[in-house]
N, C-alpha and C positions, 0 to 999 in steps of 0.2 A: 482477723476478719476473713471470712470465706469467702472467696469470689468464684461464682460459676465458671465452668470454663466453655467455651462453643467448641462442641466435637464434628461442629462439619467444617467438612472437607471444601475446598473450590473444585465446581467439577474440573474435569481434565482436560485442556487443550490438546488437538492432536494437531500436525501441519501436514501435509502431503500436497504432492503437485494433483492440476485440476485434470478432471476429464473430458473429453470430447462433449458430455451430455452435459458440464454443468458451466458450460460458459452462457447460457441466458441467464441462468439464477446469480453466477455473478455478479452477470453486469448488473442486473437488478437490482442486487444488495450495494452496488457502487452507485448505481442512481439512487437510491434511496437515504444512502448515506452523506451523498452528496450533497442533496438538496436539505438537508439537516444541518449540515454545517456550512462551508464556504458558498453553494450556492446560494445563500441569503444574501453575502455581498457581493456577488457577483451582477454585471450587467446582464441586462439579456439578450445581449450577441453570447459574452461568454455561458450562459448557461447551455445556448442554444450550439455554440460550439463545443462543449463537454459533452454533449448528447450525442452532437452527430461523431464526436471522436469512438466515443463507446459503442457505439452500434456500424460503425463504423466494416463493413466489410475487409476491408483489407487487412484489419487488423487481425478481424476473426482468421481468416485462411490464414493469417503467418502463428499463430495460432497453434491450427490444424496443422499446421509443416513442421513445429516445432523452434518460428523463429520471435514467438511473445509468448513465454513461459510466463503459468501461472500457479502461484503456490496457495492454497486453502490452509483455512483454522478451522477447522469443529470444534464443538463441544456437543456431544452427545449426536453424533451423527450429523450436523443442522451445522450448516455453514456459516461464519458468523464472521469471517472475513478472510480478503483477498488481497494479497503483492503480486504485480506484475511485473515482466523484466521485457526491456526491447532494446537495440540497437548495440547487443552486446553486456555494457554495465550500467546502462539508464532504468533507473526505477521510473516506471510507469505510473503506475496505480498502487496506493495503498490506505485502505478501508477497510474497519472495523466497525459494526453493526453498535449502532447507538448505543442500548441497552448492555453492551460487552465492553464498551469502552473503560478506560482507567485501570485495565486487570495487568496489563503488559504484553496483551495480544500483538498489537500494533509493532510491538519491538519484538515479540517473538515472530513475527514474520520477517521482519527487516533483517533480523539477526543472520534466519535462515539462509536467505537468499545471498547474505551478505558471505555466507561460508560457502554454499554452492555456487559465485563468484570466484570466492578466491581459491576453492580449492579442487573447482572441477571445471570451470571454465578457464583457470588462468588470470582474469583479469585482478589489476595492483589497486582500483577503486570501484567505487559507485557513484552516480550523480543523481539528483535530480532536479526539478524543480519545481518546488514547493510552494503551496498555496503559504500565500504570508502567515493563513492562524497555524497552520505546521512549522514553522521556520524552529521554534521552542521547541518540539518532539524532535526533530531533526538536531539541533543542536545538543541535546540530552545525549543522541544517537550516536556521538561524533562528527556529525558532520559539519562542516564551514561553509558562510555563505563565501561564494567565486567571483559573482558582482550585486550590484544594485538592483532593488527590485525591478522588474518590467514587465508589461503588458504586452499580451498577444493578444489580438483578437478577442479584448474583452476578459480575458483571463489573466491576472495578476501572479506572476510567482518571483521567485528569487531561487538564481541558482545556488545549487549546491552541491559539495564533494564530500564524502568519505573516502580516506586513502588507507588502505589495509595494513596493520604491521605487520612485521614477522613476525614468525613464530620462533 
């Protein structure tokens, strides 16, 4: 029996760190992704503390200094998702635009960061803390929950660690 074959291709993911001009469209694609997923169960202190985290001045200028790296996805020029890094090896943020979700973008970011971590920053992990519907991607990722879920300010996460092997 003949079975067709699909000759297309997946478009191409490319990653590269962000630039000065595209950290509003970020953060947009992280509000927008946000409120599609975890912000549904969030309160709304926490929502309203996600927003002002993100827009968040201070965050921006460290940023602009070079002290909250930010890595992009494309596909076809068009950003479609973002990982952040702060405080050394804490992942910040990471969002993948609805419609691109389930491709491995999510882990092609993590992945990235997780090399430029270990291999140009020095650092032996990552942590972060995870919205509980992440805890599953996170655990795929490698990483371990550290303790018990808990609540900041209306925001629900559970920490967690990836610790790097040798090579």
């Amino acid at each position: 029996m003949d079975h067709e074959q699909d000759l297309s291709t997946p478009e191409e993911i490319t990653y590269r760190w962000a630039r000065r001009e595209e950290w509003k469209p970020a953060m947009a694609l992280v509000w927008r992704t946000f409120l599609i997923s975890e912000g549904r169960t969030y309160s709304q202190e926490g929502v309203r503390h996600f927003f002002e985290f993100i827009t968040d001045d201070d965050i921006y200028t460290a940023f602009l200094n070079g002290g909250y790296q930010m890595l992009l996805a494309l596909c076809g020029g068009e950003m479609v998702g973002v990982g952040t890094l702060r405080s050394g090896n804490r992942l910040s943020l990471l969002f993948v635009e609805e419609g691109y979700q389930k491709r491995g973008i999510g882990r092609g970011l993590l992945d990235r960061l997780c090399e430029y971590l270990k291999n140009e920053a020095g650092e032996s992990s990552i942590t972060v803390t995870a919205a509980p519907e992440a805890v599953n991607f996170y655990r795929k990722c490698g990483f371990l929950a550290t303790s018990a879920e808990q609540d900041h300010s209306g925001i629900r996460v559970v920490p967690m660690e990836r610790v790097f092997g040798k090579r």
